[in-house]
C-alpha positions in Angstrom: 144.5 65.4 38.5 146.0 68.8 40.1 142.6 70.2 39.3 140.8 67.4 41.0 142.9 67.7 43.9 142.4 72.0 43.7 139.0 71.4 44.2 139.0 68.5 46.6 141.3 70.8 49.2 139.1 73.8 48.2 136.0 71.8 49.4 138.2 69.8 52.2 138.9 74.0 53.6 135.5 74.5 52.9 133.8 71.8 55.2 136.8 72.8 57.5 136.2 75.9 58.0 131.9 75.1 58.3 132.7 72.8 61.0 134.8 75.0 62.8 131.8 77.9 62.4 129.5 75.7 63.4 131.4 74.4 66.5 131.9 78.3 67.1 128.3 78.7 67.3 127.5 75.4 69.3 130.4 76.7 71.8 128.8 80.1 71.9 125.2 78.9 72.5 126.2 76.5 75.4 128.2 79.9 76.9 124.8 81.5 76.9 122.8 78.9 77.9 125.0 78.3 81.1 125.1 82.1 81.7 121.3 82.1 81.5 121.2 79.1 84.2 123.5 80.5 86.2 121.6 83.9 86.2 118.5 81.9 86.9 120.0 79.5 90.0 121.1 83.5 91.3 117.8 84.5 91.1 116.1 81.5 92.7 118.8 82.2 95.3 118.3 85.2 96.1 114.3 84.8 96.0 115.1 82.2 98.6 117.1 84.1 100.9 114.5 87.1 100.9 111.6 84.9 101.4 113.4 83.7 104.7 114.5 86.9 105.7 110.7 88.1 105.3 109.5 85.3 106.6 112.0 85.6 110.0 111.0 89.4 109.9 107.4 88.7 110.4 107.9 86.2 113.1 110.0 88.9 114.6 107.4 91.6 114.3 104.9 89.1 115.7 107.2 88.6 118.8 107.6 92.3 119.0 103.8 92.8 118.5 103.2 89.9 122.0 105.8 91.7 123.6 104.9 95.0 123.5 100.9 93.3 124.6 102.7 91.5 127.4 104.4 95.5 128.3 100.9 96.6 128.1 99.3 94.4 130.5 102.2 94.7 133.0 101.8 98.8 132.8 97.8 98.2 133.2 99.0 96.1 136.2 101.1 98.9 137.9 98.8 101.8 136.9 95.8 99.5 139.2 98.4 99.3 141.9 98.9 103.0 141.6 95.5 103.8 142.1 94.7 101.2 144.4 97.5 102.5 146.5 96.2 106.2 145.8 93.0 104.9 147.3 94.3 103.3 150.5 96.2 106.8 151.4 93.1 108.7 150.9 91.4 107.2 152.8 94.0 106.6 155.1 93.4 110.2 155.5 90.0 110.9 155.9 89.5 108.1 158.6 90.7 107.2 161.8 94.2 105.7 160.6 93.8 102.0 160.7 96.2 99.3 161.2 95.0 97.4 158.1 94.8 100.5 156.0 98.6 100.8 156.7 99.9 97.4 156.4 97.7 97.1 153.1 98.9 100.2 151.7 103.1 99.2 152.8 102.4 95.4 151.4 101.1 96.6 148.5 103.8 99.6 147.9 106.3 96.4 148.3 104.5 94.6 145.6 104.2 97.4 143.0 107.9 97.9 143.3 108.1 94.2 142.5 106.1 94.5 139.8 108.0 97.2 138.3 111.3 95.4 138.6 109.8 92.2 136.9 108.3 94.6 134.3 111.6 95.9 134.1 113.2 92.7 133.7 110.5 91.8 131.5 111.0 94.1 128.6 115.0 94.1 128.6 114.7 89.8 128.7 112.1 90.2 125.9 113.7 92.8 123.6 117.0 90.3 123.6 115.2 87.3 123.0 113.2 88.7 120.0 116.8 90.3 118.6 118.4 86.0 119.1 115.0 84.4 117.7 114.7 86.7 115.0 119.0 86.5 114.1 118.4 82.4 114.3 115.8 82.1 112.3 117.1 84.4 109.7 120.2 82.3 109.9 118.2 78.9 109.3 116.7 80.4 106.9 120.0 80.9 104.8 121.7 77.9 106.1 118.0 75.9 104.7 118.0 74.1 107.8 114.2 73.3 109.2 112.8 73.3 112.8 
């Protein structure tokens, strides 16, 4: 009997200490199968929050881009006025000095100056709004909220 009971605790030890090596390994696979998903959900994350950032980035550089058309049609605008008004002196000199000449030439100084404040206006207004829009949308973009 006391060899029976030798090799029944010998082979009791024996499936003990299997199932403990074999609950080792099931406990060290699920370690690095969590540390693989969480490396994964990171990467999706952070694939997410570059995609947004790209995509507010273009829509910024796109605003830029209409803004900086919109600059280029307002300094077309004054560069007429300039030669318009270049025009109306000239000739204001080489004729007899016309009332109509003059009060063109002092209404339309009066308007270019306008036009060069509103351009003025224009650009600073413009360069703030595309810094907001393109600080919003990059901060939808991480907060996954849609427009």
């Amino acid at each position: 009997m006391p060899k029976r009971l030798i090799y029944g605790l010998i082979a009791a030890a024996g499936i003990a200490v299997a199932i403990y090596f074999y609950g080792h390994a099931q406990y060290k696979q699920g370690v690095n199968d969590e540390r693989v998903r969480q490396e994964l959900a990171h990467a999706r994350l952070e694939q997410g929050l570059r995609y947004e950032r790209d995509k507010a980035d273009a829509k910024y550089r796109a605003a830029v881009v209409a803004r900086e058309v919109a600059e280029d049609h307002i300094d077309s605008i004054e560069r007429e006025l300039d030669r318009v008004l270049k025009d109306l002196r000239n000739a204001e000199h080489t004729t007899t000095s016309d009332r109509l000449n003059a009060a063109s030439a002092g209404r339309l100084e009066g308007f270019a100056a306008c036009v060069r404040e509103y351009g003025s206006l224009a650009r600073d207004a413009a360069k703030w709004a595309d810094q907001v829009n393109g600080l919003q949308d990059y901060v939808r973009g991480i907060a996954g909220v849609s427009e």
